[in-house]
N, CA, C and O atoms as a Maestro MAE file, in Angstrom:
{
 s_m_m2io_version
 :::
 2.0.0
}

f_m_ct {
 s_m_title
 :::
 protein
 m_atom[312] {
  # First column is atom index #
  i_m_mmod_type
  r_m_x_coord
  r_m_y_coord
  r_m_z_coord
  i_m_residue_number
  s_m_chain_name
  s_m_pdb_residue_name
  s_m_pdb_atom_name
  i_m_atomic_number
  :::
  1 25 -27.896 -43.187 1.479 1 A "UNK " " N  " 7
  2 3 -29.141 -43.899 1.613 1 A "UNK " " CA " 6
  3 2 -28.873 -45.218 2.336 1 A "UNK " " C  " 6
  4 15 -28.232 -46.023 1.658 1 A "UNK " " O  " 8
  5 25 -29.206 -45.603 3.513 2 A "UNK " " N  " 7
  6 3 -29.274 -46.848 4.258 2 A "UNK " " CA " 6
  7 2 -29.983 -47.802 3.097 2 A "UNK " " C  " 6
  8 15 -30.871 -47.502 2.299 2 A "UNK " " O  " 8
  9 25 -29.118 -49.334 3.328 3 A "UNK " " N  " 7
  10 3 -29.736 -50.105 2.731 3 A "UNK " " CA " 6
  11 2 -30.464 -50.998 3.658 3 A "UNK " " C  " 6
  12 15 -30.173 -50.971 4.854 3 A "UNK " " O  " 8
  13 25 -31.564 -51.941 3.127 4 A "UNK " " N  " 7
  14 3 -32.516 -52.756 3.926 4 A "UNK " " CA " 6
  15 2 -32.010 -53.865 3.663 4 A "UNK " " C  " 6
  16 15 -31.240 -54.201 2.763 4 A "UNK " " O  " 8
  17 25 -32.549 -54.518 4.622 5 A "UNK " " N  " 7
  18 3 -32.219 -56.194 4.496 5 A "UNK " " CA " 6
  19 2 -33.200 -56.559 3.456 5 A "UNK " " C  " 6
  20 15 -34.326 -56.093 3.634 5 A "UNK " " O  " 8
  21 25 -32.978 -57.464 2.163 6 A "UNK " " N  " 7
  22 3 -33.876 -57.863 1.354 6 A "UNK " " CA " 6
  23 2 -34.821 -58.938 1.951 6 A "UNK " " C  " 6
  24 15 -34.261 -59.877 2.517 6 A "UNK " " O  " 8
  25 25 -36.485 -58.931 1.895 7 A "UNK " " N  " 7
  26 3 -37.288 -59.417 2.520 7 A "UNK " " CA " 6
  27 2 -37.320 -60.824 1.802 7 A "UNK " " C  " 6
  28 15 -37.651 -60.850 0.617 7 A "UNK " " O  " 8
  29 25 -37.000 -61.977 2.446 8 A "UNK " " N  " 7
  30 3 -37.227 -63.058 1.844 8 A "UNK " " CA " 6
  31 2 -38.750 -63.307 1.492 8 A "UNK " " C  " 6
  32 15 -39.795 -63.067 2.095 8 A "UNK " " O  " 8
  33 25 -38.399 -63.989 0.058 9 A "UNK " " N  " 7
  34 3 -40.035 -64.497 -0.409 9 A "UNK " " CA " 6
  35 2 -40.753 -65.435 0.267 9 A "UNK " " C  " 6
  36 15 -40.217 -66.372 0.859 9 A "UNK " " O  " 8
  37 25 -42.196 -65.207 0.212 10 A "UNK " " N  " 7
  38 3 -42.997 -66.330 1.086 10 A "UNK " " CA " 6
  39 2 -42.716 -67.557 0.780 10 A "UNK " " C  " 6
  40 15 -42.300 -67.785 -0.356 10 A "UNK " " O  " 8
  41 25 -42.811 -68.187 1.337 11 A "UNK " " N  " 7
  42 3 -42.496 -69.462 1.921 11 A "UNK " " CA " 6
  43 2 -43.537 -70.337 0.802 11 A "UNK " " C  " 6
  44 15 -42.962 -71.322 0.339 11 A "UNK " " O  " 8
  45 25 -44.495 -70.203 0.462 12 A "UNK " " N  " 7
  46 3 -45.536 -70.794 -0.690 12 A "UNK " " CA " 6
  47 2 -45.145 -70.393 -1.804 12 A "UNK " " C  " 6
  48 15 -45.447 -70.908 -2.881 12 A "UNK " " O  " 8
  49 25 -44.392 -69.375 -1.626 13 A "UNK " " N  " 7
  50 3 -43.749 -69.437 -3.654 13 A "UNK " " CA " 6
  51 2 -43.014 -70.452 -3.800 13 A "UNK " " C  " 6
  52 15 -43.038 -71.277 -4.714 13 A "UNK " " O  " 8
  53 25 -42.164 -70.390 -2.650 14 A "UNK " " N  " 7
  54 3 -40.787 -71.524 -3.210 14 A "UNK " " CA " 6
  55 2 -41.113 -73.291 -2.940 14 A "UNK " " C  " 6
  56 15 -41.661 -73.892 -2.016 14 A "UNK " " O  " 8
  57 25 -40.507 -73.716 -4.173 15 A "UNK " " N  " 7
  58 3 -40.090 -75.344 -4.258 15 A "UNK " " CA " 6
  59 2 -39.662 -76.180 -3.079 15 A "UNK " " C  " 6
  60 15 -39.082 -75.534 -2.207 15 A "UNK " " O  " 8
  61 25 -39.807 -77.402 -2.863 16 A "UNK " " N  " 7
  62 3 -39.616 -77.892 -1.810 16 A "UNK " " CA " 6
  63 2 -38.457 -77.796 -1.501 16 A "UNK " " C  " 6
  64 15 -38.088 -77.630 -0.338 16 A "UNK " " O  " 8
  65 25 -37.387 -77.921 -2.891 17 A "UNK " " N  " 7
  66 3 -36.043 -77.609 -2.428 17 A "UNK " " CA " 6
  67 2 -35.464 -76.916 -1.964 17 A "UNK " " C  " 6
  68 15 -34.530 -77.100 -1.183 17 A "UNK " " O  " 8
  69 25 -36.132 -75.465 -2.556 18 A "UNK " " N  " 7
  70 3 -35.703 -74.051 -1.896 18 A "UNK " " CA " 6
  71 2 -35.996 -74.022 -0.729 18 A "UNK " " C  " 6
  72 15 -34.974 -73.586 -0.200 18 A "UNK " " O  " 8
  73 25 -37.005 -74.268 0.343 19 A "UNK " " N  " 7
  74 3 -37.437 -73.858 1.488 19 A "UNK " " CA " 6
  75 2 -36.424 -75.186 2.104 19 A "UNK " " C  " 6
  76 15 -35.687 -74.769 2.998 19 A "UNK " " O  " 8
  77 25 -36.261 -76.520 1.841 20 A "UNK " " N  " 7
  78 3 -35.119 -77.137 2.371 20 A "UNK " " CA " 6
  79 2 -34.070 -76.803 2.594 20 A "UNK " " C  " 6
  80 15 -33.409 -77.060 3.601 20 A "UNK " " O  " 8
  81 25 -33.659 -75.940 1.327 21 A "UNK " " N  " 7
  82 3 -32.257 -75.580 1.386 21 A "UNK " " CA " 6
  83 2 -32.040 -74.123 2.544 21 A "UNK " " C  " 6
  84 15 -31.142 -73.947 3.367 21 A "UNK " " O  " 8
  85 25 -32.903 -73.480 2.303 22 A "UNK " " N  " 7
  86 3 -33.310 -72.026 3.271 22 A "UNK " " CA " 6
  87 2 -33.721 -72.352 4.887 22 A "UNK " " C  " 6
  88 15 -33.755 -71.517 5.791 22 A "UNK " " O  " 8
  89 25 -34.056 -73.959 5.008 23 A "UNK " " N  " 7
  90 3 -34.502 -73.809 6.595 23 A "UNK " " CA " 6
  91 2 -32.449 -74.555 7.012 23 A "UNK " " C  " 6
  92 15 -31.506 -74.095 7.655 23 A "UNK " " O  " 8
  93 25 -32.619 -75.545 6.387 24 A "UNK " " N  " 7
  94 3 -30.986 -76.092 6.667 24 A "UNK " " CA " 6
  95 2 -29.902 -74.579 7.013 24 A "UNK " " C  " 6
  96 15 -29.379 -74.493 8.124 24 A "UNK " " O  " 8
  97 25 -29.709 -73.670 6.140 25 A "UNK " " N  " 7
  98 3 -29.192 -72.142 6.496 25 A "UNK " " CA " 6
  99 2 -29.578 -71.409 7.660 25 A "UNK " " C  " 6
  100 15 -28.943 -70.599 8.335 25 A "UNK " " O  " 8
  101 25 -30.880 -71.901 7.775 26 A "UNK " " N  " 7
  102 3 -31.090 -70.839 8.951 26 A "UNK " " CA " 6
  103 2 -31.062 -72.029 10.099 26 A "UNK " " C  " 6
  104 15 -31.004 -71.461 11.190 26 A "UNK " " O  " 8
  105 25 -31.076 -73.127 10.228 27 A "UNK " " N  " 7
  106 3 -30.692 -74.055 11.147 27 A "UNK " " CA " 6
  107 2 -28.952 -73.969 11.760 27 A "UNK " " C  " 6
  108 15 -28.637 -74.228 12.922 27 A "UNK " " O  " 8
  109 25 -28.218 -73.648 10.929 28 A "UNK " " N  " 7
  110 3 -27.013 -73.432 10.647 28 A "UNK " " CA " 6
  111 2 -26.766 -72.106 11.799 28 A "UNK " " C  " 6
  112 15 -25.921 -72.047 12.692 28 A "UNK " " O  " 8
  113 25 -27.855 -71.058 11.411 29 A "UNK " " N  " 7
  114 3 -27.404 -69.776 11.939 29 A "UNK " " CA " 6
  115 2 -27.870 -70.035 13.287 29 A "UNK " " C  " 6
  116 15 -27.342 -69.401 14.201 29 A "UNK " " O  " 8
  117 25 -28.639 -70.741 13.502 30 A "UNK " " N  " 7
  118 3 -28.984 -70.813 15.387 30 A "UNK " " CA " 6
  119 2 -28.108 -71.715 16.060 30 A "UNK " " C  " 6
  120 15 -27.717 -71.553 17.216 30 A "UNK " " O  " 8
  121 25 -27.692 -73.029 15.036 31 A "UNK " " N  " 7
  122 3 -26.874 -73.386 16.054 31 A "UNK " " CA " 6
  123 2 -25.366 -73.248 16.378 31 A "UNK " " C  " 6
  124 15 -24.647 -73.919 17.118 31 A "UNK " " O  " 8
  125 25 -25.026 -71.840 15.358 32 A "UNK " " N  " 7
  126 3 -23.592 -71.340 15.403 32 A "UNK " " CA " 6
  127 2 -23.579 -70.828 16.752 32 A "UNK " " C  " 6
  128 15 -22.690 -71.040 17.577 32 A "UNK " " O  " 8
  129 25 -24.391 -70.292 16.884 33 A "UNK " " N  " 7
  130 3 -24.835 -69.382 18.520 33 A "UNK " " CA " 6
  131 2 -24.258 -68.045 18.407 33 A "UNK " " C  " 6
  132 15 -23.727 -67.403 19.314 33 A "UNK " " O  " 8
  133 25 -24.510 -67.514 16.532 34 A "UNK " " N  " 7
  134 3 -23.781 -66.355 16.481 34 A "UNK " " CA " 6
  135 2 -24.919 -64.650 17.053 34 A "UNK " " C  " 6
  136 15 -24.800 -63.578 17.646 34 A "UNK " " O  " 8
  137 25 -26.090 -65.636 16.212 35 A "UNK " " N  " 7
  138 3 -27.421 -64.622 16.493 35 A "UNK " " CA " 6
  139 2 -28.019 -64.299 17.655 35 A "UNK " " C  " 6
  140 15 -28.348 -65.176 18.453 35 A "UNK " " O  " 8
  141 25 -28.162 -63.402 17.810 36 A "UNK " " N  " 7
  142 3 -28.636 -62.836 18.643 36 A "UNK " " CA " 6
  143 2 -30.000 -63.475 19.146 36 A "UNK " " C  " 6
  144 15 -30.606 -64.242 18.398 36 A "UNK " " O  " 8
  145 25 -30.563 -63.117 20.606 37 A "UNK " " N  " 7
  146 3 -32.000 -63.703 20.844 37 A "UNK " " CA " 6
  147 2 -32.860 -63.317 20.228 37 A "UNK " " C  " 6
  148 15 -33.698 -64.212 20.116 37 A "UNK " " O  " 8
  149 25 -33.307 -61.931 19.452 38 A "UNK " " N  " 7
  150 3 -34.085 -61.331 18.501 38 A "UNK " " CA " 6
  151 2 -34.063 -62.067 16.999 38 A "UNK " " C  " 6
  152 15 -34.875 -62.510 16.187 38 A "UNK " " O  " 8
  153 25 -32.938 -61.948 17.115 39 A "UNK " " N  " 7
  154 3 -32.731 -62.967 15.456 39 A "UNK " " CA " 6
  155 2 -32.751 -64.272 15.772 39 A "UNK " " C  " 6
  156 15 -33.147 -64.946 14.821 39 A "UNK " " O  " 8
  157 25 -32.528 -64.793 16.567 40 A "UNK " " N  " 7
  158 3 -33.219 -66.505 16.554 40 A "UNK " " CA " 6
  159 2 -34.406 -66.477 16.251 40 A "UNK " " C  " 6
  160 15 -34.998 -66.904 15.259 40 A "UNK " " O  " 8
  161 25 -34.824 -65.833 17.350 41 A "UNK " " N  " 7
  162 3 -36.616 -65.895 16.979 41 A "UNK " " CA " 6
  163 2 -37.131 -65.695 16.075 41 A "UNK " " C  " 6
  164 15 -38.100 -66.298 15.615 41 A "UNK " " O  " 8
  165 25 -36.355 -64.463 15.492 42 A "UNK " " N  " 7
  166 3 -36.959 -64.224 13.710 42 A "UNK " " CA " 6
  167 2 -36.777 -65.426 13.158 42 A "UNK " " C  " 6
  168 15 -37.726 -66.089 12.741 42 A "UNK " " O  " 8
  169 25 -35.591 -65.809 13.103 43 A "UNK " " N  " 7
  170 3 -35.060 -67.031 12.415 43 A "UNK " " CA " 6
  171 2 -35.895 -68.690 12.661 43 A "UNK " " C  " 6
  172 15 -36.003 -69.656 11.904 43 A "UNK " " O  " 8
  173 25 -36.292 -68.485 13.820 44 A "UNK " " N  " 7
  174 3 -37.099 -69.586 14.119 44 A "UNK " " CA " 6
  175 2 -38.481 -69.507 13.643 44 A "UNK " " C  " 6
  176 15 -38.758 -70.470 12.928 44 A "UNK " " O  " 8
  177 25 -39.365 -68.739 13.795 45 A "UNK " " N  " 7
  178 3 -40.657 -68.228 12.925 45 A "UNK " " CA " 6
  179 2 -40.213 -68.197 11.660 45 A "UNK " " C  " 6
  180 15 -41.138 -67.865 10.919 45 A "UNK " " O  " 8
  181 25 -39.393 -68.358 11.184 46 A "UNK " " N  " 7
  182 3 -39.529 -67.783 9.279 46 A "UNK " " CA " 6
  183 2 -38.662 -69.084 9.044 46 A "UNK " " C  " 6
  184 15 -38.335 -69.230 7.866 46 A "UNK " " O  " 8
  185 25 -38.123 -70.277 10.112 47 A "UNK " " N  " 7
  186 3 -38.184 -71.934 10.043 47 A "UNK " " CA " 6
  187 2 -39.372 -72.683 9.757 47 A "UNK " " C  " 6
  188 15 -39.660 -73.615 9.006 47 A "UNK " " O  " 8
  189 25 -40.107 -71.806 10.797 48 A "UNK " " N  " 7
  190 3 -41.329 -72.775 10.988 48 A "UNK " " CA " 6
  191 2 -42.739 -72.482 9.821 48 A "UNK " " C  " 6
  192 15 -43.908 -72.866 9.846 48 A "UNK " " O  " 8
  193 25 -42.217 -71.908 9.173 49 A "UNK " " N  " 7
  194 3 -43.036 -71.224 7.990 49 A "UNK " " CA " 6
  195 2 -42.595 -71.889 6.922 49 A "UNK " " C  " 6
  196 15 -43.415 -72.262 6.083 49 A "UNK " " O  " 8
  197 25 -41.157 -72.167 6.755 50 A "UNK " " N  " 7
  198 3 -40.942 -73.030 5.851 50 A "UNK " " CA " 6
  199 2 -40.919 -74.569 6.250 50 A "UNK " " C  " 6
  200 15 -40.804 -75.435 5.383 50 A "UNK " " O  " 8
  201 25 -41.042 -74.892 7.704 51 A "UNK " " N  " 7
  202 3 -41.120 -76.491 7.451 51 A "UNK " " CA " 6
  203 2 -42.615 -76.881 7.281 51 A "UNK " " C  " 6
  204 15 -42.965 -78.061 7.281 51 A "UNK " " O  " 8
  205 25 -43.516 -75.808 7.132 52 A "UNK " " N  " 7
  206 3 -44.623 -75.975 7.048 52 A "UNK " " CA " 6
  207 2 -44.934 -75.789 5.618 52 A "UNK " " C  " 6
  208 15 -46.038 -76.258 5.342 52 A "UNK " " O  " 8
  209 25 -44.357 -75.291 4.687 53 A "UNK " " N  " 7
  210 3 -44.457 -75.346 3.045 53 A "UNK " " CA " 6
  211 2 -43.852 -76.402 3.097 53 A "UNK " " C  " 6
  212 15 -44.573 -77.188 2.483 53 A "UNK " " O  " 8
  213 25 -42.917 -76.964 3.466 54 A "UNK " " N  " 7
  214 3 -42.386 -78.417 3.015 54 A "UNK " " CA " 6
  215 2 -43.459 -79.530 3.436 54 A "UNK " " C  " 6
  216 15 -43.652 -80.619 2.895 54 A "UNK " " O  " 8
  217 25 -43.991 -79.068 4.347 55 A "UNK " " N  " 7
  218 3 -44.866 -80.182 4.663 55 A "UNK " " CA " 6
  219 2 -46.215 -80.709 3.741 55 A "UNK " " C  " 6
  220 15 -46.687 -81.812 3.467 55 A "UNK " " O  " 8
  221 25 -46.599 -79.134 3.385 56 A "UNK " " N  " 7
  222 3 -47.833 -79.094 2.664 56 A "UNK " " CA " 6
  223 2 -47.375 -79.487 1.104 56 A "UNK " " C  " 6
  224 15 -48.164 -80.138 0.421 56 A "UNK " " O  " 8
  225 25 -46.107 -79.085 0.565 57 A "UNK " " N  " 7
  226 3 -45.500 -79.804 -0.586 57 A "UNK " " CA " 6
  227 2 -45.384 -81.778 -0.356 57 A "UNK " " C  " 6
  228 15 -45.294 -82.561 -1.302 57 A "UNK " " O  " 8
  229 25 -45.415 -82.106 0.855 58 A "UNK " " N  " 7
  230 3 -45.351 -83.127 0.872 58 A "UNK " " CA " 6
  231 2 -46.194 -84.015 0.583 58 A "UNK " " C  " 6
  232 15 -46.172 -84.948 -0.220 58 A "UNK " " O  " 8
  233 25 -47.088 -83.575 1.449 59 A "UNK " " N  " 7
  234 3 -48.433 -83.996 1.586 59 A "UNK " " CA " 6
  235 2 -49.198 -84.078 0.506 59 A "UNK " " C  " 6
  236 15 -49.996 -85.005 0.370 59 A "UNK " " O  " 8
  237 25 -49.027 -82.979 -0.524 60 A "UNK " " N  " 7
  238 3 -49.705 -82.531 -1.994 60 A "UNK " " CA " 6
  239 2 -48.828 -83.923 -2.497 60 A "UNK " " C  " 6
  240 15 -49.689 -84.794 -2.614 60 A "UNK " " O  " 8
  241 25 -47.918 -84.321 -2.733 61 A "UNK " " N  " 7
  242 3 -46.831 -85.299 -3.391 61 A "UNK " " CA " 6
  243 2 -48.003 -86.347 -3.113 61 A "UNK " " C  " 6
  244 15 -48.906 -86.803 -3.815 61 A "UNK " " O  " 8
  245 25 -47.563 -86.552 -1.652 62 A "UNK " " N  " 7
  246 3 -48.562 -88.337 -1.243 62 A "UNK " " CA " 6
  247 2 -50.154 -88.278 -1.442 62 A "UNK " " C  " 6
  248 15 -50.812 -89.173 -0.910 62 A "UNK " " O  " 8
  249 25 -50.912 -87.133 -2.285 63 A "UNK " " N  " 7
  250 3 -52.004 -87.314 -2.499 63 A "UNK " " CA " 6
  251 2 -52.013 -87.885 -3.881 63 A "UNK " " C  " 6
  252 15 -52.606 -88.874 -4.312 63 A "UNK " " O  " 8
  253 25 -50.884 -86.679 -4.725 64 A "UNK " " N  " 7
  254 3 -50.916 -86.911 -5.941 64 A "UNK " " CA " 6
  255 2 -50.874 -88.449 -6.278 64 A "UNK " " C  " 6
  256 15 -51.547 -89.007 -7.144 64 A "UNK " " O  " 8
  257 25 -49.858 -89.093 -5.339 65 A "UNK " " N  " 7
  258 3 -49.350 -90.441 -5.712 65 A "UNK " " CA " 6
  259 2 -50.220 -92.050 -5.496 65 A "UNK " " C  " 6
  260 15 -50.114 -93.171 -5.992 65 A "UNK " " O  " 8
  261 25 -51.199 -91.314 -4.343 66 A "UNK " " N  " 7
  262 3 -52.441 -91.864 -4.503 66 A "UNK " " CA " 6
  263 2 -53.724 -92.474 -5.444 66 A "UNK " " C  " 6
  264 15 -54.491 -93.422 -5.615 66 A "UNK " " O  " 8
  265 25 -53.220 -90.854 -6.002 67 A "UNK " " N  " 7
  266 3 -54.110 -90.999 -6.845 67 A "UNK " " CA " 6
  267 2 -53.610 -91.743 -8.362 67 A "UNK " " C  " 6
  268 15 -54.324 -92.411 -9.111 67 A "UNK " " O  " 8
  269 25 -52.709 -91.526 -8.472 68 A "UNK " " N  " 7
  270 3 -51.970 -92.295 -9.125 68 A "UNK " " CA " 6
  271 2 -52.263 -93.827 -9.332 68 A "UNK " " C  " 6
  272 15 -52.607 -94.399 -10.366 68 A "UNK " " O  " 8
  273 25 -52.053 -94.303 -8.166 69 A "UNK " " N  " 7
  274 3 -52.283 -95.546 -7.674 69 A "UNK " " CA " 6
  275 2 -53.680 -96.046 -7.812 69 A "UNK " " C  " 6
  276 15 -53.914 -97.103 -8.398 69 A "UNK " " O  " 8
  277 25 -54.498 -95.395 -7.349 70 A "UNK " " N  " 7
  278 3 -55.826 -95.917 -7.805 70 A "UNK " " CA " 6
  279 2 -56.529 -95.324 -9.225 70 A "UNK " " C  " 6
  280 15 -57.732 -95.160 -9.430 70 A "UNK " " O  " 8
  281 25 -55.690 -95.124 -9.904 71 A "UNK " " N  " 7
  282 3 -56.243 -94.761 -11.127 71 A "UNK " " CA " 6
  283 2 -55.463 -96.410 -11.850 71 A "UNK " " C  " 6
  284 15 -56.047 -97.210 -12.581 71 A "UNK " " O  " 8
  285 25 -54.167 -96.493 -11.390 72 A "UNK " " N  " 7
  286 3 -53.597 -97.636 -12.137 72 A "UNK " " CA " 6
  287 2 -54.198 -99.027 -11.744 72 A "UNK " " C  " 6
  288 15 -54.216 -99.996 -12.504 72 A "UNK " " O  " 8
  289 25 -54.571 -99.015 -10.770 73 A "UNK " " N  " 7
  290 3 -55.627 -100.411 -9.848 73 A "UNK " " CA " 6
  291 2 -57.261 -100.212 -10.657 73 A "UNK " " C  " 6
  292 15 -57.937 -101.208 -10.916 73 A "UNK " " O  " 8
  293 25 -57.637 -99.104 -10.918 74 A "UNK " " N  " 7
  294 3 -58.625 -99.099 -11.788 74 A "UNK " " CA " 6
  295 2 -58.908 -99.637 -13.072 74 A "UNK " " C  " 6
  296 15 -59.912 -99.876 -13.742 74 A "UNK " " O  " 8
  297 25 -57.773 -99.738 -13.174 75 A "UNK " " N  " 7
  298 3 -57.410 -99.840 -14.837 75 A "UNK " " CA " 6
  299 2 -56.894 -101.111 -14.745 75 A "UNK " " C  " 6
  300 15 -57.401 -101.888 -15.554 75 A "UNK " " O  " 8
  301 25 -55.948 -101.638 -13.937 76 A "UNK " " N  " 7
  302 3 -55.986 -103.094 -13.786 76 A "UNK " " CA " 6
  303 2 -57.101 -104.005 -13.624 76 A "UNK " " C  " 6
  304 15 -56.934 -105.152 -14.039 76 A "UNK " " O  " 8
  305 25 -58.268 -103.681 -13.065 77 A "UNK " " N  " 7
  306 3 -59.274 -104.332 -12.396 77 A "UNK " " CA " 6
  307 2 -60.555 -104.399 -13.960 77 A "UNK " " C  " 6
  308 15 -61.419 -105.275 -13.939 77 A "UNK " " O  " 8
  309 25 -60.495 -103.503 -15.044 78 A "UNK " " N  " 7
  310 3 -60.776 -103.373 -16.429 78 A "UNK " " CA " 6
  311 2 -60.481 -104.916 -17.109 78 A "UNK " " C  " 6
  312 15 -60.645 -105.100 -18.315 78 A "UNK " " O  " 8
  :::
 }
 m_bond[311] {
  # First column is bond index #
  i_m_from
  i_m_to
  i_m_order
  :::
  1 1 2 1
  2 2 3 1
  3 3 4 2
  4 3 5 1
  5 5 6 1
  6 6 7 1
  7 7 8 2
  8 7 9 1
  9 9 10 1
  10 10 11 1
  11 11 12 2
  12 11 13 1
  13 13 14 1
  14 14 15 1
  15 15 16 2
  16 15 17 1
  17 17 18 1
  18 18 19 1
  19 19 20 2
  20 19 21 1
  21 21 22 1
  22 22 23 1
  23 23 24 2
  24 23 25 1
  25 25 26 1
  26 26 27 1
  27 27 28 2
  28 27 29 1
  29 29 30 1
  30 30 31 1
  31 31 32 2
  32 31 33 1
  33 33 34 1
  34 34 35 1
  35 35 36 2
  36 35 37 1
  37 37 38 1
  38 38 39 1
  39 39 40 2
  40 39 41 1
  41 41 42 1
  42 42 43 1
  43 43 44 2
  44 43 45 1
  45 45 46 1
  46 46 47 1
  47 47 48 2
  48 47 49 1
  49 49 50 1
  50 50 51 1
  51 51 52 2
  52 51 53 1
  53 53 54 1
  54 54 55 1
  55 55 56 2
  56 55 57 1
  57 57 58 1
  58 58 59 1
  59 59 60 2
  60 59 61 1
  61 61 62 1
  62 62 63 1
  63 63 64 2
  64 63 65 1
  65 65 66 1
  66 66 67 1
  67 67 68 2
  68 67 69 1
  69 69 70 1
  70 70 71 1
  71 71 72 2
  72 71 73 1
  73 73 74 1
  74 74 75 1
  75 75 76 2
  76 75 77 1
  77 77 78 1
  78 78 79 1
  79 79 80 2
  80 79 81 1
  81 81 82 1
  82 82 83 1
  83 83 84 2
  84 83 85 1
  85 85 86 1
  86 86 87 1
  87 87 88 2
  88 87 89 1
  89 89 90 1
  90 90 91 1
  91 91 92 2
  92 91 93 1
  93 93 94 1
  94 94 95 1
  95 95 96 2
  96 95 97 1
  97 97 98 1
  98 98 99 1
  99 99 100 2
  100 99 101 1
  101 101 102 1
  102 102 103 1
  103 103 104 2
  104 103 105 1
  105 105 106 1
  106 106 107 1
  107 107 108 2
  108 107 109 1
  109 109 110 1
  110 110 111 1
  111 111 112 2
  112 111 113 1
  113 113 114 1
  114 114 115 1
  115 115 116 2
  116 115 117 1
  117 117 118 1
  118 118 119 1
  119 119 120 2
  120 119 121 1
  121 121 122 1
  122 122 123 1
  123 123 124 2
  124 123 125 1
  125 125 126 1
  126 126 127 1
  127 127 128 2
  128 127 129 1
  129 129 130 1
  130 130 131 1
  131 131 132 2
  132 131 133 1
  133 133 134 1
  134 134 135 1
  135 135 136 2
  136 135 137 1
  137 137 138 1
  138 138 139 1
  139 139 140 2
  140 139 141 1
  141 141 142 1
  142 142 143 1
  143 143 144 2
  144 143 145 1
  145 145 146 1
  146 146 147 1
  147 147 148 2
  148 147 149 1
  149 149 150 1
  150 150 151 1
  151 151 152 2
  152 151 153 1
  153 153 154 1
  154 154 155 1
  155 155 156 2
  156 155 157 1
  157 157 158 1
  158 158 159 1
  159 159 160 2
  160 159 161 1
  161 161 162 1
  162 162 163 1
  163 163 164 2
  164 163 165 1
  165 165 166 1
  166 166 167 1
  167 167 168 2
  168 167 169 1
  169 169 170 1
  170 170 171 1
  171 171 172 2
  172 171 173 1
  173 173 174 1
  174 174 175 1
  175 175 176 2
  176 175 177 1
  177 177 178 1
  178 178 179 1
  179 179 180 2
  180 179 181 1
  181 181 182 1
  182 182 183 1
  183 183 184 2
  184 183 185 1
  185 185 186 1
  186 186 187 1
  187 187 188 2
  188 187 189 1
  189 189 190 1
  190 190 191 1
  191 191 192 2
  192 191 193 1
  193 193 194 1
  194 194 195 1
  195 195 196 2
  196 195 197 1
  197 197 198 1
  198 198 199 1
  199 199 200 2
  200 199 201 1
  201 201 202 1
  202 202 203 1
  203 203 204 2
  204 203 205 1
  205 205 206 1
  206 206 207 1
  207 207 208 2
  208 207 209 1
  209 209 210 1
  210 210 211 1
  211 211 212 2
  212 211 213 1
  213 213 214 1
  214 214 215 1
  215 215 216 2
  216 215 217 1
  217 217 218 1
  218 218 219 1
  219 219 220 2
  220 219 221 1
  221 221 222 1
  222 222 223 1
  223 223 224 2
  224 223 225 1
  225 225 226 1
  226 226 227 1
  227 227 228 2
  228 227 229 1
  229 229 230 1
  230 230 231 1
  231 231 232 2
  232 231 233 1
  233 233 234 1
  234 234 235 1
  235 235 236 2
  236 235 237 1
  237 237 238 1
  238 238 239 1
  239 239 240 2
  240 239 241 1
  241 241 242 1
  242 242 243 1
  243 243 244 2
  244 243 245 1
  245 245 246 1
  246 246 247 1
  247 247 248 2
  248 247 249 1
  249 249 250 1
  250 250 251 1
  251 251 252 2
  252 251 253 1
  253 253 254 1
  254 254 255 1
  255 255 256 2
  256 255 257 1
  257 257 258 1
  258 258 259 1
  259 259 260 2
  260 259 261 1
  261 261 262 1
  262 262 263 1
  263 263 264 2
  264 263 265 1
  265 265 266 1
  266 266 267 1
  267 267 268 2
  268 267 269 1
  269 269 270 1
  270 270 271 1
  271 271 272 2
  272 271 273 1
  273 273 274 1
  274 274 275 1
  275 275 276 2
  276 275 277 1
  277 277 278 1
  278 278 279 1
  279 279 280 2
  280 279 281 1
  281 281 282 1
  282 282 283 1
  283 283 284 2
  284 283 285 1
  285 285 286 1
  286 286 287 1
  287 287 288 2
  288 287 289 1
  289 289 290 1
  290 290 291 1
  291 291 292 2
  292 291 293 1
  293 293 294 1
  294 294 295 1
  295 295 296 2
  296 295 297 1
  297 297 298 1
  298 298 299 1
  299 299 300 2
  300 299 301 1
  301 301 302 1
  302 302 303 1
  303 303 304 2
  304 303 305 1
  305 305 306 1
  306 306 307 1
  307 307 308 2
  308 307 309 1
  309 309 310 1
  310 310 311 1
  311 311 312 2
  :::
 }
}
């Protein structure tokens, strides 16, 4: 029985760390210059999928922290 390559999980399941740690690896594999032009590209699309969960993890962070902030300025101003 041929085995498959295991399909990495979407990119919105994982933690900011995980998709950090998973784009740094695959940053690794393009600039070894071991992969092939087919697999860069894979590798580059399934980058850009995760620097885009990191981003939206980010972004969710600096809202949260916002809000934060004007809840504590609210409460100062009491």
């Amino acid at each position: 029985m041929p085995t498959t390559p295991e399909t990495p999980p979407d990119p919105a399941t994982l933690s900011y760390e995980q998709a950090i740690e998973e784009l740094e690896h695959i940053v690794e594999q393009i600039e070894s210059g071991e992969a092939s032009l087919e697999e860069s590209m894979k590798l580059y699309e399934r980058g850009s999928r995760l620097l885009q969960r990191c981003r939206t993890v980010l972004d969710q962070a600096e809202q949260k922290l916002s809000e934060i902030d004007a809840a504590s300025l609210s409460q100062d101003a009491e």
